[in-house]
C-alpha positions as CSV (number, residue, x, y, z in Angstrom):
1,X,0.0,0.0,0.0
2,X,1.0,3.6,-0.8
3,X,1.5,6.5,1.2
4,X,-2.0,7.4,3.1
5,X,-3.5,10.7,1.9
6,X,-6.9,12.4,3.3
7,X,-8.8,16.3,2.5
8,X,-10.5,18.2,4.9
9,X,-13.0,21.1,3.7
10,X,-12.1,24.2,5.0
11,X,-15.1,27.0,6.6
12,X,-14.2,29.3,3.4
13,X,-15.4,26.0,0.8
14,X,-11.8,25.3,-0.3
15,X,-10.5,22.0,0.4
16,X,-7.3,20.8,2.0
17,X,-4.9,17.7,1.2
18,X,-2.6,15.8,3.6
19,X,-0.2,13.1,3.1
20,X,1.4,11.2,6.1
21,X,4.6,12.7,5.6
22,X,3.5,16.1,6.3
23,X,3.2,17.0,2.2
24,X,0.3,20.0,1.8
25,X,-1.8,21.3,-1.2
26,X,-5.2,23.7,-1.2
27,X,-7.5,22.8,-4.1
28,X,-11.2,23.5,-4.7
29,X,-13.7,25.5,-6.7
30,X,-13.3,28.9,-8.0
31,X,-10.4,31.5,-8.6
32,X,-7.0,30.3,-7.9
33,X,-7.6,26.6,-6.9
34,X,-6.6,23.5,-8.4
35,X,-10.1,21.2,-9.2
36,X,-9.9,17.3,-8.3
37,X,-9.9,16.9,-12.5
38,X,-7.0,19.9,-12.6
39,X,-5.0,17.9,-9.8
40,X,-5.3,14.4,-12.0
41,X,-3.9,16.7,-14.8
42,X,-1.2,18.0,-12.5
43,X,-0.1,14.5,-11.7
44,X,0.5,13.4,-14.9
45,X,2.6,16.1,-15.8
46,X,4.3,15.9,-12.8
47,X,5.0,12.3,-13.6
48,X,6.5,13.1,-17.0
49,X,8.5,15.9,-15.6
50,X,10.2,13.5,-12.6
51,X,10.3,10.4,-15.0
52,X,12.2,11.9,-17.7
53,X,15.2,14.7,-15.7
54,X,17.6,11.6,-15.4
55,X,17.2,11.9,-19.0
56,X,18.0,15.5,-19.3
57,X,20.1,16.1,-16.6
58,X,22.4,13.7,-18.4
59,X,22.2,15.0,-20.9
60,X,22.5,18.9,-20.4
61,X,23.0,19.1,-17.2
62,X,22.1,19.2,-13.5
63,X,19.0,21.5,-12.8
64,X,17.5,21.2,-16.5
65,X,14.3,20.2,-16.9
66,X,11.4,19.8,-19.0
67,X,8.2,21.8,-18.9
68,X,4.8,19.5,-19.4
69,X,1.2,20.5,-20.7
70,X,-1.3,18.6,-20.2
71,X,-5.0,19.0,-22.1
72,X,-7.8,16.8,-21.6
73,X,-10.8,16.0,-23.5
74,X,-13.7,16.2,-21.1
75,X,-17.2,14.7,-21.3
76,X,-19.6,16.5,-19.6
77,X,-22.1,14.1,-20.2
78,X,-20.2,11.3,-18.6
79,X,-18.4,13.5,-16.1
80,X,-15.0,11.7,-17.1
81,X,-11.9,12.7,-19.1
82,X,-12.0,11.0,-22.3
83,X,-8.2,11.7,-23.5
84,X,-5.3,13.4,-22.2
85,X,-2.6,14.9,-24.7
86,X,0.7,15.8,-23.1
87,X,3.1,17.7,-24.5
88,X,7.2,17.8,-23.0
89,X,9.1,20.6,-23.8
90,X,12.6,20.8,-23.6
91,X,15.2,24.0,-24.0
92,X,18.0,22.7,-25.1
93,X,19.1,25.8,-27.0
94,X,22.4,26.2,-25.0
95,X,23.6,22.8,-25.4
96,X,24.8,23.2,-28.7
97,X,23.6,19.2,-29.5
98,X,23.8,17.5,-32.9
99,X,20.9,16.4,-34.5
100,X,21.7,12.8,-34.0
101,X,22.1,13.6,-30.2
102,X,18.5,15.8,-30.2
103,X,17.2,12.7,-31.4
104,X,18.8,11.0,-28.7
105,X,17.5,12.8,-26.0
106,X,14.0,12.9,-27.2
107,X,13.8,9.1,-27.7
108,X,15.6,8.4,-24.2
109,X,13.2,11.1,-22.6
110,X,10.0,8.9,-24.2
111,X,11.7,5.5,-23.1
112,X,11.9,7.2,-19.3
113,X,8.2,8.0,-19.2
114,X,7.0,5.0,-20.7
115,X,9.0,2.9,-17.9
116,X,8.2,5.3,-15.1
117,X,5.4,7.3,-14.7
118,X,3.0,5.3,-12.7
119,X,0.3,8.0,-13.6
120,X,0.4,7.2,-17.1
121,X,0.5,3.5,-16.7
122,X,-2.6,4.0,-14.5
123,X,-4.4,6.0,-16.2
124,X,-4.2,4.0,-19.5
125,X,-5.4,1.0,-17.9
126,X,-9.1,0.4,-16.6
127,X,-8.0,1.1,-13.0
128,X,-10.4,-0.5,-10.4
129,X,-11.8,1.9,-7.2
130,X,-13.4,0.6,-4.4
131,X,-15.4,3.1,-2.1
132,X,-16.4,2.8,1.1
133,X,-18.9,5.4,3.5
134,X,-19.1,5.3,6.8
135,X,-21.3,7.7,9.0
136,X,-19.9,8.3,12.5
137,X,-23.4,9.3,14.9
């Protein structure tokens, strides 16, 4: 089993998130909050990004990074994301690489999400969730 995590709403509507470790993040509706559906985004870029700066660190060095956009269709109907489409940028404009070694570096970047990202393997398979409520009186 993973790390636990729990929210508690807050008086002013927005929500908090905990993880046992003493990790923090605000989200809910409205201005300046990250939505559930914006957080599952998040995640997966989040994953890309971590998953692929052996990659480019390697490559052009310690503290380079790339910068990952995520979309998502939506289906309102459904209430479900249909697609995600993420994009992973990378400046390597100071590097001064070859073409063969741009090439390189894209396909080894790929290979590292592909192995790593755990949100991306999740997400692309039917993922089961149980639920349980309970009601303390």
């Amino acid at each position: 089993m993973g790390k636990r995590l729990w929210v508690e709403r807050n008086k002013d509507g927005s929500w908090d998130g905990f993880s046992e470790d003493g990790a923090h993040l605000k989200f809910g509706k409205g201005p300046g909050l990250f939505s559930p559906g914006d957080l599952m985004k998040v995640a997966l870029a989040a994953c890309g990004a971590t998953s692929s700066q052996f990659a480019i660190e390697h490559t052009l060095g310690e503290g380079n990074g790339a910068k990952v956009t995520v979309d998502a269709k939506y289906d309102a109907d459904e209430d479900r994301y249909l697609s995600f489409e993420e994009h992973v940028a990378i400046d390597a404009s100071g590097a001064d690489l070859s073409d063969e070694d741009a090439d390189k570096l894209q396909e080894r970047v790929r290979r590292h999400i592909e192995k790593s990202c755990t949100v991306m393997h999740t997400l692309k398979e039917a993922t089961p969730v149980r639920m349980d409520v309970t009601l303390r009186k």
